[in-house]
C-alpha positions in Angstrom: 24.4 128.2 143.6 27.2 126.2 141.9 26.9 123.9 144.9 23.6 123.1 144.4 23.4 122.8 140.7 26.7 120.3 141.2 24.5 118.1 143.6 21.4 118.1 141.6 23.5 116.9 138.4 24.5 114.0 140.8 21.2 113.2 141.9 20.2 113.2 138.7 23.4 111.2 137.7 22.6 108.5 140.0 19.1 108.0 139.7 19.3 107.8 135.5 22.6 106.0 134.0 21.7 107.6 130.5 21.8 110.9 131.8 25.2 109.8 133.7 27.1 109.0 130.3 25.5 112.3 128.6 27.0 114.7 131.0 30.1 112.5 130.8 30.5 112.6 126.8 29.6 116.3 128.1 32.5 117.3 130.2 35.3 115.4 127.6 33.7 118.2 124.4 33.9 121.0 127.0 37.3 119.8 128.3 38.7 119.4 124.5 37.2 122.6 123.7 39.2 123.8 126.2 42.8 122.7 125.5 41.9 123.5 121.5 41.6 127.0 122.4 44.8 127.1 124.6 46.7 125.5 122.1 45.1 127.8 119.4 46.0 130.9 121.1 49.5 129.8 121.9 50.1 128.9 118.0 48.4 132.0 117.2 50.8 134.0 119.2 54.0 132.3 117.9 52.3 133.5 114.3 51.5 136.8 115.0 54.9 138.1 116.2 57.0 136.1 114.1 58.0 134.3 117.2 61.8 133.2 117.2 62.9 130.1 116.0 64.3 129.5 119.7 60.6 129.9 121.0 59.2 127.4 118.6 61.6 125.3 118.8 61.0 124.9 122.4 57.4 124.8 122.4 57.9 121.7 119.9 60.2 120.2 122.3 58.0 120.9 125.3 55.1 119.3 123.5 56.6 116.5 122.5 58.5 115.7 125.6 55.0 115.7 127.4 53.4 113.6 124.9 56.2 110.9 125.4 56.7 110.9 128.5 52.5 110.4 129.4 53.0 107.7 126.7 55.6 106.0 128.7 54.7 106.2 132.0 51.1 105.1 131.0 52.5 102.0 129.1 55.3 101.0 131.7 54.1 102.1 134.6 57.0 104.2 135.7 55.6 105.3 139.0 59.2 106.9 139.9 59.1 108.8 136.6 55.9 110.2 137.0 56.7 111.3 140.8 59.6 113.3 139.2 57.7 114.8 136.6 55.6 115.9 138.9 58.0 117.5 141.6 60.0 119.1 138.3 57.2 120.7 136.3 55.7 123.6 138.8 59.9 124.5 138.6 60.3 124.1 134.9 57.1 126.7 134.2 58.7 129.0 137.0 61.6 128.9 134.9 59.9 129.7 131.6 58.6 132.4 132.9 61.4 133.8 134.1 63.4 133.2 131.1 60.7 134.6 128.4 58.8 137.2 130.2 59.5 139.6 127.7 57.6 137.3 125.2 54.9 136.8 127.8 54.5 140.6 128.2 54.6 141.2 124.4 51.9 138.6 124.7 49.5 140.1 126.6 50.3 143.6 125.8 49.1 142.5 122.1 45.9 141.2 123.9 44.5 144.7 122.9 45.7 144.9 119.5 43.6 141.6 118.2 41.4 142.3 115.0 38.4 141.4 116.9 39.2 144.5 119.7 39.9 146.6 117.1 36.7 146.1 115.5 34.9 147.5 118.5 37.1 150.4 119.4 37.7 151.7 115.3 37.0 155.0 114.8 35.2 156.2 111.3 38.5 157.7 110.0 40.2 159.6 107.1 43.1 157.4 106.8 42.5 156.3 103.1 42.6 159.7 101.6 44.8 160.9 103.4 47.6 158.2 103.1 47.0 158.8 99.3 46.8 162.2 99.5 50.5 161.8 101.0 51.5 159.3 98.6 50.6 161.1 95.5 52.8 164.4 96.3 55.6 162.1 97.4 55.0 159.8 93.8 55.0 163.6 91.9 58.3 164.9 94.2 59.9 161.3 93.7 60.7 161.3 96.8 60.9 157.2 98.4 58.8 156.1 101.3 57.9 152.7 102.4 54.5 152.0 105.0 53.4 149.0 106.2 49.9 148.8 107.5 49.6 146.4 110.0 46.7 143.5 109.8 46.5 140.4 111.9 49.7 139.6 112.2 51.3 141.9 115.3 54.6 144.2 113.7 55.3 145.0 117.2 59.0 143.5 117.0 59.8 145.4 114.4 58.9 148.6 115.8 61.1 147.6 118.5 64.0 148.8 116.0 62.7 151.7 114.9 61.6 155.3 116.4 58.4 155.4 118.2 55.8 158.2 116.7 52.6 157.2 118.2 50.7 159.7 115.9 47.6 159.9 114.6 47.8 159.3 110.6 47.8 162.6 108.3 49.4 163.5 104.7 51.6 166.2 106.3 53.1 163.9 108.6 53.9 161.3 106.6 55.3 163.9 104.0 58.0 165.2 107.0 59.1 161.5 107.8 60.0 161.1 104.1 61.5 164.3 103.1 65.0 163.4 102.3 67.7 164.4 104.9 65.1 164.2 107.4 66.3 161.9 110.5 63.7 159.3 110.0 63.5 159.1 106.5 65.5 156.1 106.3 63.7 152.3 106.5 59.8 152.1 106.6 56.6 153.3 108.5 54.0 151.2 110.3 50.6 152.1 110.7 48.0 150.3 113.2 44.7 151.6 112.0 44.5 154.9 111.8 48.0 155.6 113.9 51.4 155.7 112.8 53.4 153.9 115.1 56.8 154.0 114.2 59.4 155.6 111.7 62.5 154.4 110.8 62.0 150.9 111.0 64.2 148.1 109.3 62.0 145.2 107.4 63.8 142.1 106.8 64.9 141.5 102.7 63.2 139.4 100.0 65.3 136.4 99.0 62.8 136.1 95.8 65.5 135.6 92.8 62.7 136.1 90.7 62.5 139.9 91.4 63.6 142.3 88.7 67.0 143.4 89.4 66.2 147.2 88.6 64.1 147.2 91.6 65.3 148.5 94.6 65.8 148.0 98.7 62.6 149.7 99.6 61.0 147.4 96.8 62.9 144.4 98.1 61.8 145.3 102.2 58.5 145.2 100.9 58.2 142.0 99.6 60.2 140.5 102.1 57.7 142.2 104.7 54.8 140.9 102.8 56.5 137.0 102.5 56.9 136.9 106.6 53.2 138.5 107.4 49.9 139.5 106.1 50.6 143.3 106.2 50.1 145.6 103.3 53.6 147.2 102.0 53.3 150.6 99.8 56.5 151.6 98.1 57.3 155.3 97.1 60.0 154.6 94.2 62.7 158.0 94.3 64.2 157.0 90.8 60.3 156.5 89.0 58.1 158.0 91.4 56.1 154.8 90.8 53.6 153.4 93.7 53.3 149.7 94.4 52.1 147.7 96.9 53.1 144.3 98.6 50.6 141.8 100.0 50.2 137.9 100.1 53.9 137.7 99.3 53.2 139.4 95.7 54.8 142.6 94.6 51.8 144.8 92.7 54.0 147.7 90.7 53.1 150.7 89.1 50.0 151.2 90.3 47.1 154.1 89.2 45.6 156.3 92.1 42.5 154.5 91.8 43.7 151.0 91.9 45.5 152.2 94.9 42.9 153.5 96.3 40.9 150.6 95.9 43.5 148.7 97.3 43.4 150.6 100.6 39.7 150.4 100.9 40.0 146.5 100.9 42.8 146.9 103.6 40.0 149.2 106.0 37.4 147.2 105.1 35.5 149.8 103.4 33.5 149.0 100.0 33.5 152.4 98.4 36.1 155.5 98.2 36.6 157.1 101.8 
């Protein structure tokens, strides 16, 4: 079939010249298309896990090594050059996949967790009331807690540090990681939809001089959390009790039951109370 549709485009090809430089201008927009969506999903990658500075760096260098090289050879001629290049790069990607095929397999393992996938598989949960549910006798006990719901941006290296829970999401749960002198009440929780993932996980710091001093390290993991990704950051403070949020690299404090609420609809995608 491919055969004969490839020699009835070159029929067709020959016997009109118009249609000839149509299905060429044709094949460039389909071949661009192409290396835009390669490099898009690579860049988007780097994004989503916070990729190391190593990694971009790299992928920088590799880029524009290629570039300069083409640029050169093209403009010079180097025929020797160009026979190198071409005996050295099937070794050079062997090698990159040798040296980051933990990245590679972070890669594809997070294949399954794009927003688009999770669209299709999400279940009509619970996890709004019930997350407040949890938050609200932790805000009344004072007792801390700090959860970070996961959005587009993959948290998957930072559960790496913490205790994997794998759960689904319920108020008594999240309750038992919390209570103080439990073993995983220390550092945050991340939730993937309507899962908790991990306990005891460390988010990096805010730098933000700006933040009031009387604020705390949960407060200041949140922001920080919130500055490097898009995820949503609530804080249980143990001093005030008070609940606030982190998103967008802003710090929301103090924060009613209803307003939180509201909040966490937004976050699920869900217009009214759950």
């Amino acid at each position: 079939m491919i055969l004969v549709a490839d020699a009835l485009l070159r029929r067709q090809e020959v016997a009109d010249p118009a249609f000839g430089d149509w299905l060429g201008l044709t094949k460039t927009l389909i071949e661009i298309a192409i290396f835009a969506l390669l490099f898009y999903v690579v860049l988007r990658f780097l994004w989503a896990t916070r990729g190391s500075t190593l990694l971009k760096g790299l992928g920088v260098l590799l880029v524009s090594g290629v570039v300069l090289t083409s640029v050169l050879v093209h403009v010079f001629h180097l025929d020797h050059v160009a026979w190198l290049v071409e005996q050295l790069a099937p070794s050079v990607v062997l090698g990159l996949v040798v040296v980051f095929h933990p990245e590679i397999r972070r890669a594809i393992v997070q294949l399954g967790d794009v927003r688009v996938f999770r669209r299709l598989f999400q279940r009509d949960t619970k996890v709004v009331p019930r997350l407040v549910k949890a938050l609200e006798r932790l805000s009344q006990d004072h007792v801390g807690a700090l959860i970070a719901i996961e959005r587009d941006a993959s948290l998957s290296d930072l559960t790496e540090n913490g205790h994997t829970i794998d759960a689904e999401l319920n108020s008594f749960l999240i309750e038992s990681i919390f209570f103080p002198n439990s073993a995983l009440h220390d550092g945050g929780v991340i939730v993937r939809g309507d899962r908790i993932v991990a306990a005891s996980c460390l988010f990096p710091l805010s730098q933000n001089q700006d933040l009031d001093k009387r604020l705390g390290t949960r407060h200041r993991a949140a922001l920080g959390l919130a500055e490097d990704t898009d995820a949503f950051v609530i804080v249980v403070s143990e001093e005030t009790g008070k609940v606030s949020t982190a998103s967008g690299g802003k710090l929301h404090y103090d924060l009613t039951v209803e307003q939180l609420m509201a909040e966490l609809n937004e976050v699920y995608g869900r217009k009214g109370a759950a």
